[in-house]
N, C-alpha and C positions, 0 to 999 in steps of 0.2 A: 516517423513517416506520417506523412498525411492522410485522411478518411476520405474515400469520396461516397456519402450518400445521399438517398433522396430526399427532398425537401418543399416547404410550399412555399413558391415564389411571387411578390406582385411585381411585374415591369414597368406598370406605368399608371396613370392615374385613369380608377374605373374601369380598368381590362381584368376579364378574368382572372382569377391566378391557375400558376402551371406548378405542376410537380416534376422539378428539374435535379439535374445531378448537381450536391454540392459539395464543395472543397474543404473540409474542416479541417485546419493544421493540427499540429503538436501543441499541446497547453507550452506557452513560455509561465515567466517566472511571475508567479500571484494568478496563475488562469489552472481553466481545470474542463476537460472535456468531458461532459455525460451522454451517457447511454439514454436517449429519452423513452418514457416507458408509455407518457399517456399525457395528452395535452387538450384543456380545453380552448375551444373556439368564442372566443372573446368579442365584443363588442368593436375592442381599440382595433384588432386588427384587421377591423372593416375600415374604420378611423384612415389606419395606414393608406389601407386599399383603395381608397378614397381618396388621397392625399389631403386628410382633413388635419396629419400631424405635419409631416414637413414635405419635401420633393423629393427627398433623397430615397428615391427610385435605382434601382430594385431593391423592392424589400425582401428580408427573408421573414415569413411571420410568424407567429405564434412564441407566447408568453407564461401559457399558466399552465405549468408543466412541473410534474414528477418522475424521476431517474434514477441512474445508477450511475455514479461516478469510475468513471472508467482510465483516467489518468488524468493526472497534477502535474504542475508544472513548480522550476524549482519556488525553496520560500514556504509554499504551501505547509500549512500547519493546522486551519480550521478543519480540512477533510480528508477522507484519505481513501484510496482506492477500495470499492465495494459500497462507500458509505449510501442508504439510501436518503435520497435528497429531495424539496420543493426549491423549485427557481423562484427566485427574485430580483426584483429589478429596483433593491432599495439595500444596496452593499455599502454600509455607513465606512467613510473614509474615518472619520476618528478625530481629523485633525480643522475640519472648519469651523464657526462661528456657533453652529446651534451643537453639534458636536461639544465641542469644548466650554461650552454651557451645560452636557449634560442631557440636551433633547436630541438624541441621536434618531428621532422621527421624524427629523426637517431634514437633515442631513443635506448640505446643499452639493453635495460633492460624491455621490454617489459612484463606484468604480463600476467599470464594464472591463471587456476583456480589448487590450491592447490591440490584440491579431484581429486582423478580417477575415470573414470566410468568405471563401468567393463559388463563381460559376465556375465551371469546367473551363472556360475558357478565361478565365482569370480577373471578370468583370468580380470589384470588390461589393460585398450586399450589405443592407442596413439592414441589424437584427432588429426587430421590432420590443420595446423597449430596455435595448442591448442584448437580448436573449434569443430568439430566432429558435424557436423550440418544435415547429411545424417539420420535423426533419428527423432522422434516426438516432443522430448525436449533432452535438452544438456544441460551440464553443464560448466558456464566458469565465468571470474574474470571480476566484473564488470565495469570495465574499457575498457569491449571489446564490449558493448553495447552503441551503437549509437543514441538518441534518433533522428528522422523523423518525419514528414510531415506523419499522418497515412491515412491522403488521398490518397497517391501512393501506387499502389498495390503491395506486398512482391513481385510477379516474378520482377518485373523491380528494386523495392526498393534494394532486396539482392544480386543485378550482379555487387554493388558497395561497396560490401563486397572485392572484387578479381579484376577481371579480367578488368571491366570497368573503375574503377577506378587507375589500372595502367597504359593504355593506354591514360585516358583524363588527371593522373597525370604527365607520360612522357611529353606530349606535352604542357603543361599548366606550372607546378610546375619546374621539371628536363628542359627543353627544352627554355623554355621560352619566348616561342611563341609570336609576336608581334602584332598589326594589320600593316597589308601589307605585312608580309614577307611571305616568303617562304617556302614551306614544303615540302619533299617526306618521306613518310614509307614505310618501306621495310616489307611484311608480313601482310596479309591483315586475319587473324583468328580475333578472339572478342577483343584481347589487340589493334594489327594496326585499327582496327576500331573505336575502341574507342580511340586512338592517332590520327588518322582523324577527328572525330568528336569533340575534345579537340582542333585542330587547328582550325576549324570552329569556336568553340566558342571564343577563341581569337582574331579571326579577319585575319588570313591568308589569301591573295589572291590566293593565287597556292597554291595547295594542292593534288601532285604527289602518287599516288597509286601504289607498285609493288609488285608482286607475281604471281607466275608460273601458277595458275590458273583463267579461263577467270570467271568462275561462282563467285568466290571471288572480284575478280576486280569487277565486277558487284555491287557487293553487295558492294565496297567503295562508289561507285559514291552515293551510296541513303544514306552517312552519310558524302558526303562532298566533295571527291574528283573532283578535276575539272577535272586531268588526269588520264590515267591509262598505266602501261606499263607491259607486259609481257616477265619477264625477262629471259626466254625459247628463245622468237624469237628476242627478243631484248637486246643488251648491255645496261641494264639500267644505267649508269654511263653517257653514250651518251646521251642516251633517256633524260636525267633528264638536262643534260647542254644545249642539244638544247632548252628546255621548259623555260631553264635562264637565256635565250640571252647568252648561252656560259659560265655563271660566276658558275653555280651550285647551290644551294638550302640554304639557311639562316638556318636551322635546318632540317638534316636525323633521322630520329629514326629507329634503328634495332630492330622490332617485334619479333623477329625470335630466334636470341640468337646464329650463326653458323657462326664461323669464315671467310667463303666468301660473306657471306650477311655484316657481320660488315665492311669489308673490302670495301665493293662497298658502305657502306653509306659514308663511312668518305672519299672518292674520290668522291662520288660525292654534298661533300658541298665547300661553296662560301670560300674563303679567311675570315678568322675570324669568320667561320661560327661553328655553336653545331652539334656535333654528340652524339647520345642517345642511349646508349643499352637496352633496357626493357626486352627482350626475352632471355629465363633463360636457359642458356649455358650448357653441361654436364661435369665435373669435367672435363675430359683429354681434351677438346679443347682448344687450343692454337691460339694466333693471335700474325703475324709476320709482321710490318712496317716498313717501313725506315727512321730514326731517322728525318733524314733533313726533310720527309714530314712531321711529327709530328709539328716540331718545324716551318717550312717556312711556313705551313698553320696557323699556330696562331688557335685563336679560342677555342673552347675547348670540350673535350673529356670526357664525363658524363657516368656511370650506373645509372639508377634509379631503384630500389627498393618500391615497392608498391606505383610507381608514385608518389614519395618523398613527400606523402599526411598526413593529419592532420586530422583524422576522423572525431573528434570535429567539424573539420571545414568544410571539403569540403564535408561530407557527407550528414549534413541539405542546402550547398550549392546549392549541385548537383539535390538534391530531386525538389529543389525550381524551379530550371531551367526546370527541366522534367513537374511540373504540368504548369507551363506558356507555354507549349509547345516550348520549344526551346532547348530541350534536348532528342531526343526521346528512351530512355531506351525499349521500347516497341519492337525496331527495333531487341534489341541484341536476343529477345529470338525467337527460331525455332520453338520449340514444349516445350510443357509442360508433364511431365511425372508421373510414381509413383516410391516407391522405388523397386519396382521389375525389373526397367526398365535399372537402372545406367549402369549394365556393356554391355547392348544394346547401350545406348548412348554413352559409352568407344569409342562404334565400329564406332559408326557413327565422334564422334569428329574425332579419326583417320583416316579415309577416307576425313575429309574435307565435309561432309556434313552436319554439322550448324553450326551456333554460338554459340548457346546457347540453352543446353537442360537442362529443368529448373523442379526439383522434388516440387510437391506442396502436401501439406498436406490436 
């Protein structure tokens, strides 16, 4: 039988979203319906909201969520009813090109679930990156369920669904963080933070904080930063060379995604040093270099993409790190909300006042 629960909906490009009745069928065969327990309010599914991903309006949103598996469909063999779970929206097929090499974190063929869930009135909806987690239960392919550690709580467990885990996969996976070296992030929202607190766990000794706001800075130094520099009153380019005896930084990560922040990470790293873009750029921006610094700096010039992470892997990793207390998940979230609240907290993320507003059931 079918579910019908509440959920957050976008209809149209830049219109509020509504909390409507939605349609979730019966998991078919490789899908798997969860009980959602707690879902952070993410950047993309403003993205959606925005129609800054595609048009395929009505969205259903939200992504970065932890649950309870409440039925499988046939096949199913990775989970099984009860198991508790983080969504993901990078369910490695196995069988394409970076796959069958071996880099299942390219994975160009990533599974969603088959079925749509619709409106009550049978309008079919786009789950926002296949998962539609703003809602009581969802429907998705069961390769996008993560099994965890059900001792950490869903608000902290499902911020490693998205946001957290690009930022500790930048620095950690994409980045390659060493113990000793060197770090500045440019962008200090929930991704740079969690790219701060992914150099900490590596073992960086200097761990350079930048962005335009002091309240933000603030809020690096309690996940790691030794420095902070605000790039309004300061040329952080300077800022970050003085802090490196002059040489500049072992690995920049650009949080941010906007061609004069990429531009000051990759100037201000060391000779043979990584520069990392995590922060998700808009179609028409362009970035203009000069060949000879590309090539005379050496070193190398990365995107990472969902913190070039391995669900499978770094998601029972990361869990394990937060219950030993050496990972404090706990930090990203601001406030806990309901779903009547998402396009308040739109407001609030765009203003820059939290990290993490987290819908819980």
């Amino acid at each position: 039988m079918a579910y019908e629960v509440k959920g957050v909906v976008a209809r149209g490009k830049g219109q509020p979203v509504t909390v409507e009745t939605i349609v979730v069928p019966d998991p078919g065969p490789g899908e798997a319906v969860v009980d959602v327990q707690a879902c952070g309010v993410c950047h993309t599914d403003l993205h959606y909201r925005e129609g800054g991903i595609n048009d395929d309006f009505p969205f259903l949103l939200g992504h970065e969520a932890a649950g309870v598996v409440s039925s499988v469909g046939e096949g199913v063999t990775n989970v099984a009813v009860g198991d508790y779970v983080v969504l993901n929206w990078r369910a490695v097929c196995g069988e394409c090109r970076a796959c069958r090499k071996g880099q299942l974190q390219y994975c160009f063929n990533t599974h969603n679930a088959a079925q749509k869930m619709t409106l009550a009135d049978g309008t079919e909806l786009s789950p926002a990156l296949g998962i539609g987690a703003f809602a009581e239960k969802t429907l998705v392919h069961s390769g996008q369920c993560t099994k965890v550690d059900p001792a950490a709580p869903p608000t902290a467990a499902g911020l490693l669904g998205c946001g957290v885990m690009a930022g500790v996969g930048a620095a950690i996976n994409t980045g390659g963080v060493q113990r000793g070296e060197t770090v500045a992030v440019f962008g200090c929202g929930g991704v740079g933070d969690a790219a701060i607190a992914g150099a900490k766990l590596a073992g960086a000794t200097t761990i350079i904080a930048v962005d335009i706001s002091d309240r933000k800075l603030q809020w690096a130094k309690g996940f790691g930063a030794t420095h902070t520099v605000n790039s309004e009153e300061t040329d952080p380019v300077e800022a970050i060379k003085a802090l490196t005896g002059g040489f500049g930084v072992d690995v920049a990560i650009d949080a941010v995604g906007h061609p004069k922040v990429f531009e000051q990470a990759f100037y201000a790293r060391d000779l043979a040093g990584r520069v990392v873009m995590v922060g998700v750029p808009t179609p028409g921006m362009e970035v203009t270099l000069p060949a000879i610094e590309i090539f005379g700096r050496g070193g190398a010039v990365k995107s990472s993409w969902y913190g070039d992470c391995l669900p499978s892997r770094d998601f029972p990793m990361l869990v394990d790190l937060y219950l030993q207390g050496r990972f404090d998940l706990d930090a990203f979230v601001s406030e806990t909300i309901g779903l009547d609240d998402v396009e308040a907290a739109f407001e609030k993320m765009h203003h820059g006042e939290v990290l993490r507003s987290v819908v819980v059931f």
